[in-house]
Structure formats: structure tokens, C-alpha cells
N, C-alpha and C positions, 0 to 999 in steps of 0.2 A: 370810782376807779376809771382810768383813761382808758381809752378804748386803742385797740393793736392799728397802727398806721403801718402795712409793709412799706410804701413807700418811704416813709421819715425813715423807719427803720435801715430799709437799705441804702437812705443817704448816711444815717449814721454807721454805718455797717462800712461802710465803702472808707468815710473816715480813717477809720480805726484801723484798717488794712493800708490806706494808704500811708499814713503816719508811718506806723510797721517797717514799709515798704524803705522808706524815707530815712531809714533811721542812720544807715552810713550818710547820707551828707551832715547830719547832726554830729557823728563820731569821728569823721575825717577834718570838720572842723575844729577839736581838740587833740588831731594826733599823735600832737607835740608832747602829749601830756601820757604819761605811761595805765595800759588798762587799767590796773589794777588800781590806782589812786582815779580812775577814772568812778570804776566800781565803787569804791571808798566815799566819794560824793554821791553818787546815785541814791547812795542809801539813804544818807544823811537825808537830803533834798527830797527826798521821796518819802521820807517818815516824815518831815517837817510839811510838807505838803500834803500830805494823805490827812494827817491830824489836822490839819487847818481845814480839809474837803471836808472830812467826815463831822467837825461843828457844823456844816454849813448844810450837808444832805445827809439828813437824817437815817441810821439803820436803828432802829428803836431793836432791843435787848439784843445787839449782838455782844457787847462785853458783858453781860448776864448769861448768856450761854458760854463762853469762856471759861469764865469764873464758876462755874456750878458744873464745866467737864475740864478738868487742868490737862487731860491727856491729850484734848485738841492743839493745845500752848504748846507742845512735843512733839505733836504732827504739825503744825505753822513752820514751829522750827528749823525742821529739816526739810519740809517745802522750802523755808527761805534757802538754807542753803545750796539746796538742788537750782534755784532760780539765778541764785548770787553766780556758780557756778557755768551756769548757760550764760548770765550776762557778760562771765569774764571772759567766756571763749569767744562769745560773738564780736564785742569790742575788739580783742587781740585780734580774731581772723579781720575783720575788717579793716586795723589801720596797717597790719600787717600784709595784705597783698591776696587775701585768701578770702574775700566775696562769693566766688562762686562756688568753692568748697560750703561756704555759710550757707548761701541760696541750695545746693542740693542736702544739706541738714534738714530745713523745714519744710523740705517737698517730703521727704523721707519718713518725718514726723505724723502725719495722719495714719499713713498704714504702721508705721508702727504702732500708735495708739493700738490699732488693732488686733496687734498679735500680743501684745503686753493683755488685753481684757481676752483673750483667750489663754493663754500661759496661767496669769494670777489669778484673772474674775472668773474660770471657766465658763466663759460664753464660748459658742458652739460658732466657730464660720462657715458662711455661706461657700460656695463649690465659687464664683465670683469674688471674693475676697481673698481666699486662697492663692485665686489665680493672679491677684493684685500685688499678696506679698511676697508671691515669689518671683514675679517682677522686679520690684521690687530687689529683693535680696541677688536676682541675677546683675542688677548696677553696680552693689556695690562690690558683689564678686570682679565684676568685669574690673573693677578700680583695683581692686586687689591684683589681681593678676599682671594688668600692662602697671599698674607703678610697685610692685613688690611689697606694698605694706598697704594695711589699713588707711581709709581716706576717715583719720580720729578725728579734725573738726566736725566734719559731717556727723559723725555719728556721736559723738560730745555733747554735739546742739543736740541732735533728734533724742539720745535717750535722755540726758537732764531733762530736755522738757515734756517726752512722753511722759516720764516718774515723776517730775513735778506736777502734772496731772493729775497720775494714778495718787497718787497721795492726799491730792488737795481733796480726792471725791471722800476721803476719812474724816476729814471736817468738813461738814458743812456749812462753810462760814459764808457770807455774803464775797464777789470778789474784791469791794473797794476796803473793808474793814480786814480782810484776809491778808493784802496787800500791805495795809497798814501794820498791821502786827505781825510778820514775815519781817518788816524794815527795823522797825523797834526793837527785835528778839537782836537783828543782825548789827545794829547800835556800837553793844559793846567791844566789838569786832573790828569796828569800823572806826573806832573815834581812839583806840588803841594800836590802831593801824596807824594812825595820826601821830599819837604822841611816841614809837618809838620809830618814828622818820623823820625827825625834823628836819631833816635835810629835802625833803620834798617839795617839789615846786609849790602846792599849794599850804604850803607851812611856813615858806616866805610872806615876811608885809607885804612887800611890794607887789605879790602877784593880786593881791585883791586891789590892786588900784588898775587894774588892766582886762582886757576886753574878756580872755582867758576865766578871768572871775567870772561874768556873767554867763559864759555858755555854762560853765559847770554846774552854776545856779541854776540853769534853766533846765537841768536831769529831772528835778522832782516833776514840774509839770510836762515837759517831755514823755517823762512814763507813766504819769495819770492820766494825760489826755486821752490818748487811745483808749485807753480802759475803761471809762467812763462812758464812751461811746460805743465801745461793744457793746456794755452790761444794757444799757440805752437801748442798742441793736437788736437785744436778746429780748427784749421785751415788746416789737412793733414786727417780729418775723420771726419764724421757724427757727430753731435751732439746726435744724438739718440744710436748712436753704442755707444761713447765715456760715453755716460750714464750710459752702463751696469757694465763701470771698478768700479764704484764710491763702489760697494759691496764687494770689495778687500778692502778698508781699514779698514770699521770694522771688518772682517774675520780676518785680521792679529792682529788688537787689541781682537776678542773675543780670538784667538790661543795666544798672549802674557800671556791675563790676566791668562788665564788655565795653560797654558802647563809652562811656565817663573816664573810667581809671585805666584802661588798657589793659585790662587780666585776659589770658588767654583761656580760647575755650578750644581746645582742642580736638581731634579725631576719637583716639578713646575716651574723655572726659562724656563729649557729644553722642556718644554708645550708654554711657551709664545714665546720664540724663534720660536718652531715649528710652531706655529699659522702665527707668522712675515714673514717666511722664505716661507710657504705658498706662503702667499699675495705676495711675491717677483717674487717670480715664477706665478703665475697666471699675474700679472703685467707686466712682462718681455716677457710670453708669448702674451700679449695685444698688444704690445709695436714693436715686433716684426711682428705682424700681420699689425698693424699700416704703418707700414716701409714698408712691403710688398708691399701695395696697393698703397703707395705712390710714388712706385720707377717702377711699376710694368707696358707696355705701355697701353693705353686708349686702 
């Protein structure tokens, strides 16, 4: 058995976040191309990839655990959906102008994780987590008030992918085999998607003699790579340490959408961030306290 390297770990760790991070110049580089056939490939390329990883790095009986619980095959399922759905919205906000709606989604997302396993898991929070998610929830009040509606990218991302969470902890499947059959269940979705648009760019001959072909091609390892180096990450450091990197990817998407694409960060926008960034920090410090006592001798 290999023995825990933190540091490999948080170079790998650091990876995975910054890919993450990285992921609108990947998506602004096929703009032209509409999200939803964007998604449409993802899937493709990412079961076609995942089954080619998964000959190659072995999970010994996780299709024996499948196959001996089918009810997991119907929690996958609607995991996949739940993910398919986060990827459609993330793609759309980003070639659409709406980055740093994206980036305050996955800040949002940890304390949400947190009130979702009090709501459904009934876990008890701490008087510090409380105080994070009503931070928290006063951002995205404040967004509510100075823009008259709901800021739904934000919250699109955060709850798809808090639920996509909560769900996935129903199977316990490995994440790269999880992943895999998430893309396969979503297959016939996707390859139907295909045959009643032919009129869609990549349903054209011609587009696969073009450069266009190959970004799209490159979605499967695109969204294995990082994955691979978390599960990696998860295995040479803390799961609670490995948690704090997860606030580098939308830093790097809020720094693209500003500093790259010109999105504006506005006065009230810069109030609900602040309110978010808060609750992170009071969270983090929670979290770290947490850790303390856990590591700390009797």
C-alpha cells in the first residue's frame, strides 16, 4: 500500500482546482458552438474516455456491486442528470457573459452542502456554520433586492451540484467508475439529441475536418483530467485540508470573467460577494477548529 505524500497530494490537489478554474478558456474557445450540443459531446467523449481510463486503472468489483444493487443504476442516473444539468448552465453562463454569476454559484456551494446535510442528513450545526450560512443567504438576499429577481445561475450551479453530492453519498461507487456510468445511463439522450438535429454543426461532414472537431474531442479528457487528480489528491491529504483548495476555482473564474472578458463587477454585486466571502472565512475558520480537535491527542 503507498504510503500518504501531502505534498504530491497538494500538487495534485492544486491541479484539479486549477483545471476547474481554467475551464471558461476551454468553453470560450468553442463559443460558436451552442451549450447544449456542447453538453451533447461532453457526454459522448467522457463515456468514451472514462471506458478507455477505466481498462487502464483498475477498480476491481465496482460493476459487481452495480449489478448485485440495480437501485444504485437509478441513483447514477439522476446524479447524472443533476451534473448534465450543472454542466448546461455552467457552459451557457460562461459563453453567455455571466462568469461571475458562475464564480458566486461555487463559492455558495460549500455552505450550501451544509445546510442541505442539516435539512435532509439531520446533522446538528455548529453556532459558526449557522453564522456562515446566514451570510451566506444575506448575499444572495442582497442580489435579490438591488436586481428584483433571483441571481438563478448562481443558485442553478450551487443547488445541482450540492444534490448532485447529496445523491452521489447513496451510492457508493468509486468517482472515476461513478462518472463513467453517469455518461453511459446519459448516452441515449445524447446520441438522440444527435440524430433528431441534423442540422447541427457537429452533424455536418465538414465540421469534423476542422479545428472545432478537436476541442470538442478534447471534453472527455478535459473532464477526466481533473478528476483523476483529485481522487489522487484524496488519497496523499486530508479530505478537510483538500476542501479549502475547492475556492481557487471560482477565484480564477471570478479573476477571468473581470480581469479577461470585461464582465462587470459591480457595487451591489461586490456587497453579495462580500457577504459570501464572509461566510467562507467564518466556515473555514469552523472547519479548521474542527480539524484541530480531531487531530489533537485525548
Amino acid at each position: 500500500m503507498s504510503t500518504a505524500t501531502p505534498r504530491r497530494g497538494l500538487v495534485l490537489g492544486l491541479t484539479a482546482y486549477l483545471i476547474w478554474g481554467l475551464f471558461p478558456l476551454y468553453f470560450k474557445a468553442i463559443e460558436q458552438i451552442p451549450a447544449l450540443e456542447i453538453i451533447v459531446h461532453r457526454v459522448l467523449w467522457s463515456a468514451l474516455c472514462g471506458s478507455l481510463l477505466l481498462l487502464a486503472w483498475k477498480h476491481p468489483g465496482w460493476w459487481r456491486e452495480l449489478r448485485d444493487n440495480p437501485r444504485r443504476l437509478g441513483i447514477l442516473a439522476a446524479s447524472g442528470a443533476l451534473i448534465a444539468t450543472n454542466w448546461l448552465t455552467y457552459v451557457w453562463a460562461v459563453n453567455n457573459g455571466h462568469m461571475v454569476e458562475a464564480s458566486l454559484g461555487y463559492y455558495i456551494n460549500p455552505l450550501l452542502n451544509v445546510l442541505l446535510a442539516m435539512l435532509l442528513l439531520g446533522e446538528r450545526l455548529r453556532p459558526l456554520q449557522w453564522l456562515a450560512v446566514l451570510l451566506a443567504a444575506a448575499g444572495v438576499a442582497q442580489q435579490v433586492w438591488q436586481l428584483g429577481s433571483l441571481p438563478w445561475i448562481s443558485l442553478l450551479l450551487a443547488l445541482s451540484f450540492a444534490f448532485y453530492g447529496l445523491i452521489r453519498k447513496q451510492a457508493p461507487v468509486a468517482a472515476l467508475p461513478g462518472l463513467v456510468v453517469e455518461t453511459w445511463l446519459m448516452l441515449p439522450a445524447a446520441l438522440g439529441w444527435l440524430l433528431l438535429h441534423p442540422a447541427a454543426q457537429s452533424a455536418q461532414p465538414g465540421f469534423w475536418s476542422g479545428s472545432d472537431a478537436l476541442w470538442l474531442a478534447a471534453a472527455g479528457p478535459v473532464t477526466l483530467i481533473p478528476l483523476v487528480c483529485f481522487n489522487a489528491a484524496a488519497r496523499h491529504m486530508s479530505y478537510a485540508s483538500l476542501g479549502f483548495l475547492q475556492y481557487l476555482a471560482p477565484t480564477l473564474v471570478l479573476l477571468q470573467a473581470v480581469l479577461l472578458f470585461g464582465e462587470p463587477l459591480q457595487g451591489p454585486q461586490l456587497l453579495a460577494f462580500a457577504c459570501i466571502w464572509l461566510g467562507l472565512a467564518v466556515f473555514s475558520l469552523d472547519s479548521l477548529r474542527g480539524l484541530r480537535r480531531a487531530t489533537s491527542p485525548a
